[in-house]
MDTraj code that builds the backbone (N, CA, C; nanometers):
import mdtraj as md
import numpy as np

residues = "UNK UNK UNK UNK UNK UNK UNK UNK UNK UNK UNK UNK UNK UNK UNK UNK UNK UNK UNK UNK UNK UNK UNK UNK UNK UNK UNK UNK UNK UNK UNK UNK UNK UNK UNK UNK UNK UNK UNK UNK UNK UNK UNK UNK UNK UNK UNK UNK UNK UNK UNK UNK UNK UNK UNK UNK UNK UNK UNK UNK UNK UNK UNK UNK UNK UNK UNK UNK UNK UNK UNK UNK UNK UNK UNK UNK UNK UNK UNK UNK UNK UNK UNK UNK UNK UNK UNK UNK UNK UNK UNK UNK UNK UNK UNK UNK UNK UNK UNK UNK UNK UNK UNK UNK UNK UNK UNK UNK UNK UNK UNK UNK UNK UNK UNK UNK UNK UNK UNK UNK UNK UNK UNK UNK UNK UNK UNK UNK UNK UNK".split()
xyz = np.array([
    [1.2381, 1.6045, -2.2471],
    [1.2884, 1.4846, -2.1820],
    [1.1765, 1.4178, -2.1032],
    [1.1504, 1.2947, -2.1242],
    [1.0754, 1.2034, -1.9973],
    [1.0724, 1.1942, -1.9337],
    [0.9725, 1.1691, -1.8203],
    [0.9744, 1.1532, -1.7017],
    [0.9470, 1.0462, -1.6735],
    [1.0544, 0.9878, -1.5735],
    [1.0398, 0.8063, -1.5770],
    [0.9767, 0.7921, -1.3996],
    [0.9030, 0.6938, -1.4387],
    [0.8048, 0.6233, -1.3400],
    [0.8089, 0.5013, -1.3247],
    [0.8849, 0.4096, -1.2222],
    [0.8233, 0.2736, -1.1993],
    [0.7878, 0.2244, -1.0948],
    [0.6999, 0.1283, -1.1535],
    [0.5979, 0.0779, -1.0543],
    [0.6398, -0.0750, -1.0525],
    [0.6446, -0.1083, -0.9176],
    [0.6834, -0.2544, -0.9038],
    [0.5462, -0.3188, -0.8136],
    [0.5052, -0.4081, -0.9088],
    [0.4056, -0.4671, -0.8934],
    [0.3548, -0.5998, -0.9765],
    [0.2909, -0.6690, -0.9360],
    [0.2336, -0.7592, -1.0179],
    [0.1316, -0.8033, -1.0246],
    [0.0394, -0.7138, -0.9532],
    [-0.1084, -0.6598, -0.9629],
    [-0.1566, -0.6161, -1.0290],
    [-0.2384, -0.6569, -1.1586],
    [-0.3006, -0.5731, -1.2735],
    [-0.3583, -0.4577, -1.2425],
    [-0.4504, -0.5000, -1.1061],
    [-0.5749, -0.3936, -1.0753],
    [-0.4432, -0.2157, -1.0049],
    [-0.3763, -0.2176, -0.9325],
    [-0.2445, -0.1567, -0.8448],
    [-0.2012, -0.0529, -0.9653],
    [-0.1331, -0.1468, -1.0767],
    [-0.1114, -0.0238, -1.1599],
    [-0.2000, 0.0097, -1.2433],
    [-0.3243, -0.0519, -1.2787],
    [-0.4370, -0.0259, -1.4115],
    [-0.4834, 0.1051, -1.2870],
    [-0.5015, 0.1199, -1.1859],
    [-0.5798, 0.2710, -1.0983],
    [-0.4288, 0.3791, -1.1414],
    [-0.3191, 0.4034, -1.1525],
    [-0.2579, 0.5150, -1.1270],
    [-0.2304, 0.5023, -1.2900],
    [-0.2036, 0.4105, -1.3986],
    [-0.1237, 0.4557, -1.4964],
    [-0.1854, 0.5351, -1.5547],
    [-0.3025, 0.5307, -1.5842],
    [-0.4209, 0.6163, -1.6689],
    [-0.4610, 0.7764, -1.6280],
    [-0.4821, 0.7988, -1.5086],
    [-0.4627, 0.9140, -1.4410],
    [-0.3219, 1.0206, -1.4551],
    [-0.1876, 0.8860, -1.4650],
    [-0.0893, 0.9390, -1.4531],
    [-0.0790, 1.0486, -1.5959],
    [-0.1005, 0.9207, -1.7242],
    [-0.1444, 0.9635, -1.8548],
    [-0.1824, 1.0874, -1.8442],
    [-0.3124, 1.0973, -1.8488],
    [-0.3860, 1.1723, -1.8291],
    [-0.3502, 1.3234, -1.7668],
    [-0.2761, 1.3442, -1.6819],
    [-0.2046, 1.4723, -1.6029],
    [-0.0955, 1.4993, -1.6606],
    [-0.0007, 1.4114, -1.7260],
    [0.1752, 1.4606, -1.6943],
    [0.1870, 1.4467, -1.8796],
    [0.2675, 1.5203, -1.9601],
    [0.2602, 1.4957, -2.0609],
    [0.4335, 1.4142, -2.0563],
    [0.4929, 1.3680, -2.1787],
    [0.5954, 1.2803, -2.1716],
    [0.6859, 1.2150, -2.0402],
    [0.6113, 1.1477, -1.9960],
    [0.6063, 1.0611, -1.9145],
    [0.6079, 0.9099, -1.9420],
    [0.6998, 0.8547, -1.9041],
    [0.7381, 0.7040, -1.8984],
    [0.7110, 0.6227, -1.7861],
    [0.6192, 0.4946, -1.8086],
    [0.6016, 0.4780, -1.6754],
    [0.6764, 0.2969, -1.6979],
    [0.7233, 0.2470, -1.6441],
    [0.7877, 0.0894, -1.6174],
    [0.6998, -0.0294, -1.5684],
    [0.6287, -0.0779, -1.5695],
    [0.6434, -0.1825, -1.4844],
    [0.7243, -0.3055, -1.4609],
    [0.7495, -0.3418, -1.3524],
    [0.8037, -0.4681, -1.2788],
    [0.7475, -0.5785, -1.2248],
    [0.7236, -0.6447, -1.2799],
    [0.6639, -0.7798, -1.2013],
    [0.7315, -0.8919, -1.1312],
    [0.8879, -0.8186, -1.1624],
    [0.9816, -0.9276, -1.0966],
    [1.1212, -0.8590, -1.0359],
    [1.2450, -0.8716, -1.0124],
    [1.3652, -0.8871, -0.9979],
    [1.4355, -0.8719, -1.1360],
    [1.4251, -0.9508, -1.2228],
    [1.4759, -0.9622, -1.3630],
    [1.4052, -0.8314, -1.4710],
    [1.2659, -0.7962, -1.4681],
    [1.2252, -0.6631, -1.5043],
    [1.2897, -0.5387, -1.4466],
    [1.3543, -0.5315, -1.3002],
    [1.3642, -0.4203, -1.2294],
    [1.5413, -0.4230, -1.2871],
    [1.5698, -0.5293, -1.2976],
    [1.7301, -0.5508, -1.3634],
    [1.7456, -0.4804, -1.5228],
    [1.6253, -0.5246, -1.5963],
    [1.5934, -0.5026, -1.7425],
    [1.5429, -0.3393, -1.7840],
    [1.4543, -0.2950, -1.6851],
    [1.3837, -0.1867, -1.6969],
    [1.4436, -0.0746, -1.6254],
    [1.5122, -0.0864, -1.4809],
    [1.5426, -0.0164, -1.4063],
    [1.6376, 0.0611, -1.4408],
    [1.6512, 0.1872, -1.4693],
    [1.7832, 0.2910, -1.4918],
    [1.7724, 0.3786, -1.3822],
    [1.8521, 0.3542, -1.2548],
    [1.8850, 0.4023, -1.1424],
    [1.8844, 0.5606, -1.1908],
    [1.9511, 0.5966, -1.2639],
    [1.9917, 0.7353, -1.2903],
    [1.9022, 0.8104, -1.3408],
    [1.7827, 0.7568, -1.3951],
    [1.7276, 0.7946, -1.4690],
    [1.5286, 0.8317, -1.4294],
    [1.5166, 0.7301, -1.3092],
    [1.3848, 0.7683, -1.2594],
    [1.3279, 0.8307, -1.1751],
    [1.2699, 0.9102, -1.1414],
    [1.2230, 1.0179, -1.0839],
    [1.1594, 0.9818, -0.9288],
    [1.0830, 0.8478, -0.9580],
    [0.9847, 0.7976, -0.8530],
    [1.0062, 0.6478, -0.8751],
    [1.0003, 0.5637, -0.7512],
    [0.9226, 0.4282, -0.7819],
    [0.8595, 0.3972, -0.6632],
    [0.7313, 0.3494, -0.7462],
    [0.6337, 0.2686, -0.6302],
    [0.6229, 0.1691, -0.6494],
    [0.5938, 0.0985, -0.5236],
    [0.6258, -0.0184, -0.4958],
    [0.5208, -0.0793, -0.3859],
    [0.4398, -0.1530, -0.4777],
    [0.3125, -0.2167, -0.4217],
    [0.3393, -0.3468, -0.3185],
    [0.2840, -0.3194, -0.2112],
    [0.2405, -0.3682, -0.0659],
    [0.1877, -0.5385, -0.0947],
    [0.1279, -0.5480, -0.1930],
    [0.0239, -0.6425, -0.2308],
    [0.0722, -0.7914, -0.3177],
    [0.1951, -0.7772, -0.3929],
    [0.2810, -0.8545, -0.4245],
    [0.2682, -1.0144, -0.4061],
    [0.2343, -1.0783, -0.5064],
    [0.2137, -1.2414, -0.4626],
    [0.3591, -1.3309, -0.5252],
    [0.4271, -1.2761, -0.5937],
    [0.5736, -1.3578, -0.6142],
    [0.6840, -1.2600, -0.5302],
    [0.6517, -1.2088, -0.4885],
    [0.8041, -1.1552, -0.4063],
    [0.7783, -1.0489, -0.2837],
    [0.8777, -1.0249, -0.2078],
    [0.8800, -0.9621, -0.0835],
    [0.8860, -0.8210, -0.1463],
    [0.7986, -0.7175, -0.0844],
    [0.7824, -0.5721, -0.1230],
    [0.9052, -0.5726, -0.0295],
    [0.8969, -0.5733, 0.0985],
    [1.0130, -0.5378, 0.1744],
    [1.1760, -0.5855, 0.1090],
    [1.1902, -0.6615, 0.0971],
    [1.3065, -0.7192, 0.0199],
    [1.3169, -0.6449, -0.1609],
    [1.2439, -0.6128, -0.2144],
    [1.2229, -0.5639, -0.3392],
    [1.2692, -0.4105, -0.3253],
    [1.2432, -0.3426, -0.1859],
    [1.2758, -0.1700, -0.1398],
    [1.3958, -0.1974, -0.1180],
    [1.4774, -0.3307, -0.0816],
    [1.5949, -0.3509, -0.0191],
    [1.6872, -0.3430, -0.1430],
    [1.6645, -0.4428, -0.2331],
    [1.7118, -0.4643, -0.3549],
    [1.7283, -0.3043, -0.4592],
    [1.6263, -0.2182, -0.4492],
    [1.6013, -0.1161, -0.5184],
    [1.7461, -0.0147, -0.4441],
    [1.7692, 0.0145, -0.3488],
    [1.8604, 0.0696, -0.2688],
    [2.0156, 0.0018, -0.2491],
    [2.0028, -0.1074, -0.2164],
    [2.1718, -0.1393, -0.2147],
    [2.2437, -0.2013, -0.3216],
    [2.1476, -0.2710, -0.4069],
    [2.2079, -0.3258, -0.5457],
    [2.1884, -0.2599, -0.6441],
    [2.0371, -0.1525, -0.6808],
    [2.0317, -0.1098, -0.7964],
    [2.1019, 0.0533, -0.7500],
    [2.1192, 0.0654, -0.6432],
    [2.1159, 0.2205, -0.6292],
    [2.0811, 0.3179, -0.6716],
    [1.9114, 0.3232, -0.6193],
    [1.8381, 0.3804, -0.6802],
    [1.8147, 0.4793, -0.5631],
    [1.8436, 0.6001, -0.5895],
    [1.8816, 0.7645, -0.4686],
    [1.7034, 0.7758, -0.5145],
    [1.6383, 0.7754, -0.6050],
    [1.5207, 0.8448, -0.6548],
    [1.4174, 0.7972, -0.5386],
    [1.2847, 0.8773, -0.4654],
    [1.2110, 0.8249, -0.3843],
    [1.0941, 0.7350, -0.4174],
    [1.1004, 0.6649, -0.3317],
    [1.0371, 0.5104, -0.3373],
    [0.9203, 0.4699, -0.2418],
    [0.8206, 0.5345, -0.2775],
    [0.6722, 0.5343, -0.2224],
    [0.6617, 0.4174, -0.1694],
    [0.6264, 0.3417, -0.0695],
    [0.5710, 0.2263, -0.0968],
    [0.4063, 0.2181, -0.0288],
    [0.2882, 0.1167, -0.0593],
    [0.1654, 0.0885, -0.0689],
    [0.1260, -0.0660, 0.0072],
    [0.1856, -0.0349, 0.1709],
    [0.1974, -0.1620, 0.2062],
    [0.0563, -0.2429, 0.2041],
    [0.0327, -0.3633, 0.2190],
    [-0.0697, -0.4465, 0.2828],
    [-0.0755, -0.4535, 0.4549],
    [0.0354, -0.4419, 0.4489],
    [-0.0012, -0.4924, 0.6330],
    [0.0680, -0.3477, 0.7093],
    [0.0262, -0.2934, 0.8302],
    [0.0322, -0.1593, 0.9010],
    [0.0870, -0.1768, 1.0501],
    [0.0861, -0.3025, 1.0614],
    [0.2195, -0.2753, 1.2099],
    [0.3274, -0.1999, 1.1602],
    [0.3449, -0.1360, 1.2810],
    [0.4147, -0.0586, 1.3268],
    [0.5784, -0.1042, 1.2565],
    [0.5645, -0.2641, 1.2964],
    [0.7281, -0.3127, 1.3059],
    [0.7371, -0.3134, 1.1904],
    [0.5977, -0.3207, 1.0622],
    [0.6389, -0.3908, 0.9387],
    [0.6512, -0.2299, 0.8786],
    [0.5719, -0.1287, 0.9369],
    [0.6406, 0.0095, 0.8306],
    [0.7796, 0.0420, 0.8622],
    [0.8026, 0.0587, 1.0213],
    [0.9164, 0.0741, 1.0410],
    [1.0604, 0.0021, 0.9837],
    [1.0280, -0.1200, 0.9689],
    [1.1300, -0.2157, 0.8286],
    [1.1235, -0.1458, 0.7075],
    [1.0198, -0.1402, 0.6996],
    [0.9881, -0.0604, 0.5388],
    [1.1101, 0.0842, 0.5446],
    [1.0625, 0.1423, 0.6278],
    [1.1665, 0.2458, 0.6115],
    [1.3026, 0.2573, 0.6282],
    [1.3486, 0.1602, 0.7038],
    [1.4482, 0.1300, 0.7304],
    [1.5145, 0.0269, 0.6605],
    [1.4255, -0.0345, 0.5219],
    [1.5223, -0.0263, 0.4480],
    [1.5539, 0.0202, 0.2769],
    [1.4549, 0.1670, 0.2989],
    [1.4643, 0.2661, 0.2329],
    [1.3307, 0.3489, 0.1619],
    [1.2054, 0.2946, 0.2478],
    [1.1184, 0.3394, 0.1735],
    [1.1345, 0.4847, 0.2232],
    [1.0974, 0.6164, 0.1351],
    [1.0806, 0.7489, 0.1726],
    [0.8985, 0.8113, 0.1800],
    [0.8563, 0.6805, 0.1614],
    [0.7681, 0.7563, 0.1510],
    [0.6276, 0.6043, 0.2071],
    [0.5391, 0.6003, 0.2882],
    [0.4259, 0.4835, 0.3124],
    [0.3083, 0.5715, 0.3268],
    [0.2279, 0.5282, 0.2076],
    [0.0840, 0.5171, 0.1581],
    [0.0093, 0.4165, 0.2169],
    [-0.0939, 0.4606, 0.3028],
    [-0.1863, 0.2765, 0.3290],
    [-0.3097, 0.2949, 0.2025],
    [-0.3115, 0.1455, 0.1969],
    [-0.4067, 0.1177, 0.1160],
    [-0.5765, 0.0903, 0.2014],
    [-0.6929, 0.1463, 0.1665],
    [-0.7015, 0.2251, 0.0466],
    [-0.6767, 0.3626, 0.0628],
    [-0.6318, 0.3952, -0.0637],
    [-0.5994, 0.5363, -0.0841],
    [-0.6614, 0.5845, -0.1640],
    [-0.6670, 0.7342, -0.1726],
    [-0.7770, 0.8205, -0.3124],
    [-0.6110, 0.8473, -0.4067],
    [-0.6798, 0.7775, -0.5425],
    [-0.5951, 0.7464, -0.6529],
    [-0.5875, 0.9017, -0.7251],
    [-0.6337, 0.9777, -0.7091],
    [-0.6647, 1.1243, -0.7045],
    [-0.5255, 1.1941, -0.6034],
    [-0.6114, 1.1666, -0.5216],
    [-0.4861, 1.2195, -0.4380],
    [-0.3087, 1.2029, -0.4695],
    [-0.3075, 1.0825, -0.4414],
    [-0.1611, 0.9915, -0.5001],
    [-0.1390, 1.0901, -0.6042],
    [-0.2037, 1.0942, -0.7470],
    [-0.1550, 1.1750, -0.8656],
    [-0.1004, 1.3018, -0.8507],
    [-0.1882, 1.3931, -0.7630],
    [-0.1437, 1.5633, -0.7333],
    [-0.0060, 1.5457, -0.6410],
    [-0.0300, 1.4597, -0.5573],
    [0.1485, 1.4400, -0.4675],
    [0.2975, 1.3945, -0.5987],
    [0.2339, 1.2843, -0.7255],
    [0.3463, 1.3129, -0.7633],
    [0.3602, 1.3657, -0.8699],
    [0.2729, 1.4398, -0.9087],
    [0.2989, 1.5488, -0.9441],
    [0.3707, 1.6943, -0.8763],
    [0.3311, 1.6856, -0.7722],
    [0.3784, 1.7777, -0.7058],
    [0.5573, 1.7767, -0.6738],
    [0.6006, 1.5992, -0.6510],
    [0.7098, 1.5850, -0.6166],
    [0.7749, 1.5845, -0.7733],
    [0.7390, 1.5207, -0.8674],
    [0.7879, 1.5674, -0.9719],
    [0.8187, 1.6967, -1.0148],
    [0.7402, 1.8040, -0.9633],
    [0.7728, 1.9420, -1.0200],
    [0.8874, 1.9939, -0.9269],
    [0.9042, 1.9422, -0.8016],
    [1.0011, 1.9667, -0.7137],
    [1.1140, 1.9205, -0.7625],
    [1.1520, 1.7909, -0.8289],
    [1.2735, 1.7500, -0.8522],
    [1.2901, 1.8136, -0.9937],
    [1.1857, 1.8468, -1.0345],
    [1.2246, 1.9446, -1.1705],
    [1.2881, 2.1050, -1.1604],
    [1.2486, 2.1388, -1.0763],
    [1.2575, 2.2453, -1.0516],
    [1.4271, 2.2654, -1.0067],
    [1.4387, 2.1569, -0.9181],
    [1.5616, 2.1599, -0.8420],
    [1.6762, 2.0621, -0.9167],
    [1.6098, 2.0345, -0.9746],
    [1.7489, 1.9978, -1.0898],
    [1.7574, 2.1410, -1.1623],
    [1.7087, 2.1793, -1.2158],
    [1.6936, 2.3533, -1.3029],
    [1.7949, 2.4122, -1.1868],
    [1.8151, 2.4197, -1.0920],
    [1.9038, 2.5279, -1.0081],
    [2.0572, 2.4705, -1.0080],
])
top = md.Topology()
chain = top.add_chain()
for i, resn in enumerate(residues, 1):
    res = top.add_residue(resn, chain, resSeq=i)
    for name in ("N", "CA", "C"):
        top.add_atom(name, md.element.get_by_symbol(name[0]), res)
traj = md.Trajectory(xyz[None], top)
C-alpha cells in the first residue's frame, strides 16, 4: 500500500528540495501537490494521507487559511507540518491554533525534514499495525 504525501505549495523550488529525497528514501510512496484550493479538493483524500506540508511561502493563497481549510472542511486528522515565512510569535501561534501540528522555520536542512518523516511515517505505520 502507498504512502500518501501532500504538499501544498506553489513554489517550484519548496517541493523540487523534498520530493526527490523523499523518492529516494521511502519506497511506494505518493506524493500530491497543491497549488490551489481546487487541487486540495481534487487531490486531497482526507482518509487516506499520512502527512501534509504546507509551505509558508505561498503567492496565491493564505498558508494560514489553507491549514484552516485542511482541518474544518477537508477533515484532514493526518499531521500537517507547516514551513512558515514569517516567525512572530502571534503568526505561529495562529498557525497552531488553527491546526498546524507541527512548525518548521525556513531555512531548514532538507536532510533533516526527510529522517523526521520518515520517522513519523514509521510511527503511524507501526501504530496502525496494533
Amino acid at each position: 500500500m502507498k504512502t500518501n504525501i501532500t504538499i501544498v505549495s506553489d513554489e517550484y523550488l519548496f517541493w523540487n528540495l523534498i520530493i526527490p529525497l523523499l523518492s529516494s528514501k521511502l519506497q511506494d510512496i505518493r506524493i500530491d501537490i497543491c497549488k490551489s484550493i481546487q487541487e486540495i479538493d481534487d487531490k486531497l483524500d482526507a482518509g487516506s494521507c499520512k502527512l501534509v506540508i504546507v509551505d509558508g511561502g505561498m503567492s496565491r493563497m493564505s498558508s494560514i487559511e489553507v491549514i484552516q481549510y485542511l482541518r474544518l472542511k477537508k477533515g484532514v486528522l493526518s499531521p500537517v507540518w507547516f514551513f512558515p515565512e514569517i516567525q512572530t510569535n502571534a503568526y505561529i501561534y495562529k498557525a497552531y491554533e488553527m491546526g498546524a501540528t507541527r512548525i518548521l522555520n525556513k531555512p531548514f536542512d532538507p536532510y533533516q525534514v526527510i529522517d523526521e518523516i520518515m520517522t513519523l511515517i514509521g510511527q503511524q505505520t507501526y501504530k496502525s499495525a496494533v
